[in-house]
Kinemage of the C-alpha trace (Angstrom):
@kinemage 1
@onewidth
@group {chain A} dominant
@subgroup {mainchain}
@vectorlist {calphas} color= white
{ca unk a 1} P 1.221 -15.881 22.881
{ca unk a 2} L 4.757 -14.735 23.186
{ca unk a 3} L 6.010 -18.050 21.716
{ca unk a 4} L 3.084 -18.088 19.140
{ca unk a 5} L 4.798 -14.507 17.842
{ca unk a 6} L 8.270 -15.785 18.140
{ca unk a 7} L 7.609 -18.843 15.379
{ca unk a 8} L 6.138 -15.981 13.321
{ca unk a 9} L 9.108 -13.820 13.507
{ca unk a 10} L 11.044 -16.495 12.314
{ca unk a 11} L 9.424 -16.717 9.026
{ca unk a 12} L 10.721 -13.342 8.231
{ca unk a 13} L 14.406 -13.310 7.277
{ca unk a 14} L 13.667 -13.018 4.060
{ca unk a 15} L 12.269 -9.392 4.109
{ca unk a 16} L 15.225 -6.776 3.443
{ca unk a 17} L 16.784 -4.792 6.508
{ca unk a 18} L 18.010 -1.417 6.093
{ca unk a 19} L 21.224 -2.744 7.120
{ca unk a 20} L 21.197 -6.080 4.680
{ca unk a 21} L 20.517 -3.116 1.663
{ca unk a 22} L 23.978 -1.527 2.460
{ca unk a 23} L 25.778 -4.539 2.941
{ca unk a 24} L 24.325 -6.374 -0.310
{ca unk a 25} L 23.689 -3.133 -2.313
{ca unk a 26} L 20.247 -2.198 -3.128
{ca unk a 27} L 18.595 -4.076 -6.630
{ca unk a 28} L 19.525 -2.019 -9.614
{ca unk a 29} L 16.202 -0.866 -10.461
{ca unk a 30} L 16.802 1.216 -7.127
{ca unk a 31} L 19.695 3.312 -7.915
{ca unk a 32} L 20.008 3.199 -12.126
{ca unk a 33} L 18.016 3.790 -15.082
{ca unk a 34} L 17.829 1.202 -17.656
{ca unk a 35} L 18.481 1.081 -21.139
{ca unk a 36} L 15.759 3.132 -23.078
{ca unk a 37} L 13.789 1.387 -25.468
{ca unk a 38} L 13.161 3.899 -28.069
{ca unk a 39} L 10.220 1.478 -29.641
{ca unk a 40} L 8.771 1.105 -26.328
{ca unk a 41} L 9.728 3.875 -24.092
{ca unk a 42} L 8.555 4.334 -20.648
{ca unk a 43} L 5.668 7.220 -20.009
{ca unk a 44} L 3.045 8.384 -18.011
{ca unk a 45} L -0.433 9.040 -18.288
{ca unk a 46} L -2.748 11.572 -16.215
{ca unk a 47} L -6.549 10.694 -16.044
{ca unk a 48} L -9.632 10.345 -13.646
{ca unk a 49} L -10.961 6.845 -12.496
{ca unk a 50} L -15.164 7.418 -12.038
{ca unk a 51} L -15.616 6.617 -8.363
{ca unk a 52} L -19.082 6.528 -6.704
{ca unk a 53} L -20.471 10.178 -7.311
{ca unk a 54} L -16.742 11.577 -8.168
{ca unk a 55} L -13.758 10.366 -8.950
{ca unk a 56} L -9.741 9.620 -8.699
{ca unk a 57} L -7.458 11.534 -10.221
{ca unk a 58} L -5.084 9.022 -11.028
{ca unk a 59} L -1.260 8.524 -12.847
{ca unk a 60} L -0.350 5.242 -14.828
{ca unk a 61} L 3.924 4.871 -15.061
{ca unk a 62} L 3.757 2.769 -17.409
{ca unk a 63} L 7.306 0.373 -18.129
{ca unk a 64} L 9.300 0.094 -20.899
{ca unk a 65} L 9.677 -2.719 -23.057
{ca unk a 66} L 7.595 -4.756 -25.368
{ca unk a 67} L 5.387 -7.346 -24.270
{ca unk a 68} L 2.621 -6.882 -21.337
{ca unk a 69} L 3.842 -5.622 -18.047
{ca unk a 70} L 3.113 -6.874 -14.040
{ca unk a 71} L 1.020 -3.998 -12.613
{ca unk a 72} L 1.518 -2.122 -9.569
{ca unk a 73} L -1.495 -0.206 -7.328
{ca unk a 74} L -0.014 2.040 -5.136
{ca unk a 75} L -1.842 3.920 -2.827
{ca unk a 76} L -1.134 6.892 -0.329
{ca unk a 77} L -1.993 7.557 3.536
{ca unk a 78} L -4.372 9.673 4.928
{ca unk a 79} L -4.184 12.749 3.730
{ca unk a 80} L -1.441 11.527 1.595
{ca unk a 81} L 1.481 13.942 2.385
{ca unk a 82} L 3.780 11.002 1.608
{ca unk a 83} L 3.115 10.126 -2.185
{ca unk a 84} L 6.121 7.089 -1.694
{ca unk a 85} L 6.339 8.336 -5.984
{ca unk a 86} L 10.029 7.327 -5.368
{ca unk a 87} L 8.683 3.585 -4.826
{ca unk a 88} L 6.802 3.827 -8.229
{ca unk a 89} L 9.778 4.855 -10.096
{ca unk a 90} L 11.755 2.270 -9.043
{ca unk a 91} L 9.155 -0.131 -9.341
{ca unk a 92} L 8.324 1.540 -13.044
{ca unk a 93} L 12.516 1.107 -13.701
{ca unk a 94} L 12.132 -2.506 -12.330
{ca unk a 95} L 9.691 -3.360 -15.503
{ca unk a 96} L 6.351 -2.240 -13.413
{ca unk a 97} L 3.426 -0.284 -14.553
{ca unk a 98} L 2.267 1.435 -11.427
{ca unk a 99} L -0.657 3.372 -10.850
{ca unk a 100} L -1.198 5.823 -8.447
{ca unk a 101} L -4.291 8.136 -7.127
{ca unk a 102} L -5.941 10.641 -5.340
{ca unk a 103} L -9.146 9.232 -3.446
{ca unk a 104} L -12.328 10.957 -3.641
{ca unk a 105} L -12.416 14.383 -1.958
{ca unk a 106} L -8.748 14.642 -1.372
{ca unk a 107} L -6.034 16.726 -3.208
{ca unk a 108} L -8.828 17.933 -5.430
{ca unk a 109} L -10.464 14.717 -6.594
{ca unk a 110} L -14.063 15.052 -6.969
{ca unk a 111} L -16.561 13.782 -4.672
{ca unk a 112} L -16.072 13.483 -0.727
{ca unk a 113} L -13.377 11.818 1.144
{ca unk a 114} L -14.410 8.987 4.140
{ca unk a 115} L -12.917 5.944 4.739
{ca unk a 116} L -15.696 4.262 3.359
{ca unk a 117} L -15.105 5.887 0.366
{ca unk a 118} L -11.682 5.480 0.171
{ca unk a 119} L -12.044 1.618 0.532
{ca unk a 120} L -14.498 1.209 -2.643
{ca unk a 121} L -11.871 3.677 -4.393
{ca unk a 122} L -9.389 1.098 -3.757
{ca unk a 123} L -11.657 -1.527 -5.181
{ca unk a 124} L -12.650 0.701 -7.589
{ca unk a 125} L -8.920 1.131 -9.070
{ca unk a 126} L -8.279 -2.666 -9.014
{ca unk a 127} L -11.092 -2.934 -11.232
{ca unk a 128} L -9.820 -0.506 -13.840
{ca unk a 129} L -7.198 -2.247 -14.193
{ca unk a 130} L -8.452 -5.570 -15.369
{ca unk a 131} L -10.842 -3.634 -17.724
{ca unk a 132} L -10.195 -4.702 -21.584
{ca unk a 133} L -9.647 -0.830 -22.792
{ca unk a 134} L -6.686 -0.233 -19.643
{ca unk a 135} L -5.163 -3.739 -20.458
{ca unk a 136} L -5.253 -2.872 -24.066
{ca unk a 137} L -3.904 1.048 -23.638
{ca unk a 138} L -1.166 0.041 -21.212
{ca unk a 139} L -0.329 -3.734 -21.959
{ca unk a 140} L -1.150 -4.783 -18.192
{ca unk a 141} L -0.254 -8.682 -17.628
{ca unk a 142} L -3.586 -9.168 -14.751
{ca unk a 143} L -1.762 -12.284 -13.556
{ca unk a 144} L 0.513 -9.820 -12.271
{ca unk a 145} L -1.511 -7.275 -9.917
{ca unk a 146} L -0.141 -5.999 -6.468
{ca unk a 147} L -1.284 -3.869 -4.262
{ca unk a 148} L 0.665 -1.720 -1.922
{ca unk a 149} L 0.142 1.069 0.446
{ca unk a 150} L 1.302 3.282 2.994
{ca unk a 151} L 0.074 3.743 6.556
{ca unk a 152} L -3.799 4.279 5.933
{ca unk a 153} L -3.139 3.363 2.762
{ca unk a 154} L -1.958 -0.149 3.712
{ca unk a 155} L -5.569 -0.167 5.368
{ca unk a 156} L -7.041 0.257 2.455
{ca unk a 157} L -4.703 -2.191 0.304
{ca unk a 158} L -5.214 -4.985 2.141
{ca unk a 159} L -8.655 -4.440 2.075
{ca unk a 160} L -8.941 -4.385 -1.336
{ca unk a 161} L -6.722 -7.418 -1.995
{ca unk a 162} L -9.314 -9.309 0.284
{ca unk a 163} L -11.722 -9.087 -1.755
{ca unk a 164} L -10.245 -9.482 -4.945
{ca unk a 165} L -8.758 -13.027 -5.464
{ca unk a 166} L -6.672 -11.958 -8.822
{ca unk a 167} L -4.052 -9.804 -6.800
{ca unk a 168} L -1.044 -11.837 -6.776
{ca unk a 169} L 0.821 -10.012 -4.040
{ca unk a 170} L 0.098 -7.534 -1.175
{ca unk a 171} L 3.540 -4.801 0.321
{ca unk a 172} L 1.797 -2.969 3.361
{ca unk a 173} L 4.122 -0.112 4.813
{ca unk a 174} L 3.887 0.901 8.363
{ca unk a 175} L -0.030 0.059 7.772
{ca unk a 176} L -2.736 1.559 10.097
{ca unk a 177} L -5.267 -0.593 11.657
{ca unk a 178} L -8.634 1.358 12.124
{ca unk a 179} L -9.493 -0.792 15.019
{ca unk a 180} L -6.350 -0.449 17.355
{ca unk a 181} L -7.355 3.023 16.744
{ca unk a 182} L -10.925 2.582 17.866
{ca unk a 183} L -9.648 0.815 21.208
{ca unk a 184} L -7.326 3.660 21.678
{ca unk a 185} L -9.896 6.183 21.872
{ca unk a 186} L -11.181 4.429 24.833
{ca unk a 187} L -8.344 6.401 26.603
{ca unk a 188} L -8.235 10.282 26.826
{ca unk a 189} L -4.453 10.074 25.964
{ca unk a 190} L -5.585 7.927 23.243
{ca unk a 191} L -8.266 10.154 21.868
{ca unk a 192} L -6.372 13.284 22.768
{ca unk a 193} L -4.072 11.830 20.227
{ca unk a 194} L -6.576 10.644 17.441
{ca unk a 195} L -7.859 14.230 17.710
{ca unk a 196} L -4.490 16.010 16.886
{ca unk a 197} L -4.303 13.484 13.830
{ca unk a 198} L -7.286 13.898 12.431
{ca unk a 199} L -7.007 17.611 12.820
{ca unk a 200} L -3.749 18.091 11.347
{ca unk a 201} L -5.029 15.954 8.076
{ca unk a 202} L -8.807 17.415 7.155
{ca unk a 203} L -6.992 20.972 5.188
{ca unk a 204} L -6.648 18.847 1.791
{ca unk a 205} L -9.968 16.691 2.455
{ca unk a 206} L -13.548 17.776 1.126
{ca unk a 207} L -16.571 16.493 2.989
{ca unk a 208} L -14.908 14.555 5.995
{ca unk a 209} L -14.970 15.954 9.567
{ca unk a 210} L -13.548 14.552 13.352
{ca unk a 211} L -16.794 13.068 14.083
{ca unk a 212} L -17.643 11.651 10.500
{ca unk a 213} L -14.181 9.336 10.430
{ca unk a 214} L -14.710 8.692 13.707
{ca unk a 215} L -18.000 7.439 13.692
{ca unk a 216} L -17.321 5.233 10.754
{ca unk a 217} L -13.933 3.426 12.152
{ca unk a 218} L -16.433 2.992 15.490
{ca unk a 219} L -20.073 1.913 13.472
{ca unk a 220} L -18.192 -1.145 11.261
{ca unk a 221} L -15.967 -2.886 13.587
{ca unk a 222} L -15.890 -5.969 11.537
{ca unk a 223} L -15.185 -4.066 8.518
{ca unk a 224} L -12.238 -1.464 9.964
{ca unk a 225} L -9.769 -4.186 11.301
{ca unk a 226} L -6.599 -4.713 9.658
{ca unk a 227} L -6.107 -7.808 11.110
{ca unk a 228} L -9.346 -9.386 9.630
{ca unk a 229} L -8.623 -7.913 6.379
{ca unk a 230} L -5.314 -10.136 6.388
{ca unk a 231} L -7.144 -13.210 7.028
{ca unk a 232} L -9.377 -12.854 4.028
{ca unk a 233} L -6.287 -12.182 1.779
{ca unk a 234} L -5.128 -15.998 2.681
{ca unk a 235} L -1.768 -17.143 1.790
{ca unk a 236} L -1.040 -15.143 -1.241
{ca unk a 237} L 2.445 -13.596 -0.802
{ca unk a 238} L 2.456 -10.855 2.039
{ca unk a 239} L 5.198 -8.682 3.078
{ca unk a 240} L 4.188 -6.209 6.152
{ca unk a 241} L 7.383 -3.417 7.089
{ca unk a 242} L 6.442 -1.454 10.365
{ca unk a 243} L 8.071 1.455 11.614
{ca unk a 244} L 9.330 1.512 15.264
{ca unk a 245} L 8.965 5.487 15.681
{ca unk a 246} L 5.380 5.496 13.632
{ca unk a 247} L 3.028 2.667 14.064
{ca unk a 248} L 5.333 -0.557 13.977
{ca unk a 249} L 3.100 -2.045 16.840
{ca unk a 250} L -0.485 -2.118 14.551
{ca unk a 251} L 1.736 -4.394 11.836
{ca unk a 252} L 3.011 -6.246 14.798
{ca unk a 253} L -0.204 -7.179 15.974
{ca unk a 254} L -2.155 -7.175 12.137
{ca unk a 255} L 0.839 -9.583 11.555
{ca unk a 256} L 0.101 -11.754 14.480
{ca unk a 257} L -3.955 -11.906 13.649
{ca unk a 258} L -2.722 -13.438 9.962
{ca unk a 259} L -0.265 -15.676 10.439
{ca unk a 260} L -3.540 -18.408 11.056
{ca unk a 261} L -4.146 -18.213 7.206
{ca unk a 262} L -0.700 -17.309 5.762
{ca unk a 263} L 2.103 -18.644 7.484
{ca unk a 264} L 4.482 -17.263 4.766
{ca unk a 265} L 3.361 -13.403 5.496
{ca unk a 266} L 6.603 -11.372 6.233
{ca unk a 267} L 7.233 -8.853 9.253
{ca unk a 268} L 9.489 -6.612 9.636
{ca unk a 269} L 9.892 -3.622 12.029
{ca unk a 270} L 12.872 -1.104 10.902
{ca unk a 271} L 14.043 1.818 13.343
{ca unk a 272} L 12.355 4.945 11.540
{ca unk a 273} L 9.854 6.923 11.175
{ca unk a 274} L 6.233 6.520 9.781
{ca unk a 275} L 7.452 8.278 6.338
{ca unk a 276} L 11.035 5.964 6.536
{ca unk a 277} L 12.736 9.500 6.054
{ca unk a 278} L 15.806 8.144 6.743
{ca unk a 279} L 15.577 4.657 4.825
{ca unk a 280} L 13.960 5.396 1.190
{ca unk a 281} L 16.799 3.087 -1.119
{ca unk a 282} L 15.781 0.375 1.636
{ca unk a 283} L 12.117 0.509 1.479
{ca unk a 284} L 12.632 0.746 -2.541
{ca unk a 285} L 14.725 -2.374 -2.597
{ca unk a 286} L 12.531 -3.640 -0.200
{ca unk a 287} L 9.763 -3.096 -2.683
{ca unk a 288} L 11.548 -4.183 -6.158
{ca unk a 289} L 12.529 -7.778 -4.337
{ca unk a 290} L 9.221 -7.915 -3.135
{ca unk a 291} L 7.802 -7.264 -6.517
{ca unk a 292} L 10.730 -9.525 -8.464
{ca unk a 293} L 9.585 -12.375 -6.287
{ca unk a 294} L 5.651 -12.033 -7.189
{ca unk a 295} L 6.719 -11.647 -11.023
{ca unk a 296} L 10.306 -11.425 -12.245
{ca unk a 297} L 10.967 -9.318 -15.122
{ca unk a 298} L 13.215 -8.114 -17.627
{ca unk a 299} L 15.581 -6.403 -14.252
């Protein structure tokens, strides 16, 4: 096994270090503004997505310039203290649409918030993208979909991307697998732990307790594992980045259960915390190269 990891890690030099970023500089879209395009100027929109029995309130950045634009999904962690709206401007300056949300029953989106829910939300929002009025209103380019997300948000990314063969790219960050989470609670440190999470998370969440996540993560084994959800994306373009002092060790092991169906899928683990407060211009640049491979544009 350890050599099995070791040809893996290998295959990731070409994912951005915190330390490469300083030495190289980060990409431009990171740290300036581009030229405005007063016949096509950036914006943003504000809107709901119809979800289920509620809905998402969602935000389009929409991109400058003429011309459709690759499209970004980016989507938050559980609650979703961390928005990562620093990432979608710099994708947005890099020549991105992005769109962002609230899932159901969080941050006052209608409806109630499970992980269930959050996962068709996800699907949901990748659909409303490739409708004809959103491609028409925002001048979307659908060969040109990612999807990224943050920590349970990464969950729910790559679960989405699984099932939907259009998106052309897939940027987890520090992404939480539902099923390492399940085996921990076989442990009282473990569920001790899960516990303290969950509690410190439910204040901006309608209609989710301890016992309904829990129950869900432990009823759908098959569906609640990062790692599986990895190996139904295939070998579309993958970059994982893991946090050593938040949950670096689920994208180690997520990273390991893929590599059978995309030897290409990047890893890297960077010495931070689970919200990279100390390496934002790195996880943007990390982002925008990410993105600029998938679909270069006008940057």
């Amino acid at each position: 096994m350890q050599g099995h990891w070791l040809s893996f890690a290998m295959l990731c030099c070409a994912v951005v270090t915190p330390a490469q970023a300083r030495d190289a500089g980060p990409h431009p879209a990171v740290i300036a503004d581009p030229k405005p395009d007063a016949a096509h100027p950036a914006g943003m929109s504000a809107f709901v997505i119809p979800s289920g029995e509620g809905a998402m309130n969602a935000v389009m950045y929409t991109a400058a310039g003429a011309g459709l634009h690759p499209t970004l999904l980016l989507l938050h962690g559980f609650p979703g203290n961390e928005q990562n709206l620093d990432l979608a401007q710099a994708a947005r300056r890099a020549g991105w649409n992005v769109l962002t949300l609230h899932y159901r029953g969080s941050w006052g989106s209608p409806g109630a918030f499970s992980f269930g829910n959050a996962a068709e939300d996800a699907f949901t929002a990748l659909q409303f993208l490739q409708q004809p009025a959103t491609i028409a209103r925002y001048r979307i380019d659908t060969s040109a979909l990612v999807v990224a997300g943050h920590s349970m948000g990464g969950f729910m990314a790559a679960d989405a991307a699984a099932a939907e063969p259009r998106v052309a790219g897939l940027f987890l960050i520090d992404p939480w697998d539902p099923a390492q989470t399940v085996a921990s609670l076989a442990t009282p440190e473990g569920e001790a732990a899960w516990q303290a999470e969950v509690a410190g998370d439910l204040p901006p969440l309608a209609g989710a307790t301890y016992d309904s996540l829990t129950g869900e993560i432990k009823a759908d084994g098959a569906k609640f594992d990062l790692g599986r959800r990895l190996a139904g994306y295939g070998r579309r373009p993958l970059t994982m980045i893991g946090a050593e002092r938040g949950i670096g060790a689920m994208a180690r092991k997520a990273a390991a259960d893929a590599q059978g169906a995309n030897p290409d899928a990047r890893l890297m683990v960077w010495p931070t915390d689970h919200s990279f407060s100390d390496q934002r211009i790195a996880l943007a640049d990390a982002l925008v190269r990410f993105l600029a491979g998938v679909a270069p544009t006008i940057r």
